[in-house]
C-alpha positions, -999 to +999 in steps of 0.1 A: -137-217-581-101-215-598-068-225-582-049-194-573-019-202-596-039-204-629-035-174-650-057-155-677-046-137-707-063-108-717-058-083-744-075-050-753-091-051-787-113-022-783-107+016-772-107+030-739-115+069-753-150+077-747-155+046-719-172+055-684-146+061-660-153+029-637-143+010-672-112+023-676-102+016-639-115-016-639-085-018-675-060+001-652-063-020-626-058-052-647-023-036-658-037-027-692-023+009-705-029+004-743-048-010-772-036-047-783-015-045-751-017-087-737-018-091-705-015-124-679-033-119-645-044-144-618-078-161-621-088-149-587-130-131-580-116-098-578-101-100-614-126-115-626-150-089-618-131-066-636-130-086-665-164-097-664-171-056-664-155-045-696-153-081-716-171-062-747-135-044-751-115-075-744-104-107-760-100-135-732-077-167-735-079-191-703-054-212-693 
């Protein structure tokens, strides 16, 4: 299991238009609003359930 303090950056490569809703709140609630928007969020289970959820629309860089 991660440390709390490490981070992840994710960024949204594919559309959200036409996704099933439980997608795009799994992107809202990551803090994504936009296409090629990057964003950092804590490596913690409950992120990474989102992430793990829509990763065929994201492009993933751990630190």
């Amino acid at each position: 299991m991660s440390k709390a303090n490490n981070t992840v950056t994710i960024k949204l490569v594919k559309s959200l238009n036409g996704r099933l809703a439980a997608h795009k709140a799994c992107a809202s609630g990551l803090g994504i609003r936009r296409m090629h928007q990057t964003v950092e969020v804590q490596d913690t289970p409950e992120n990474r359930g989102m992430i793990n959820k829509i990763q065929y629309m994201l492009s993933i860089e751990e630190k």
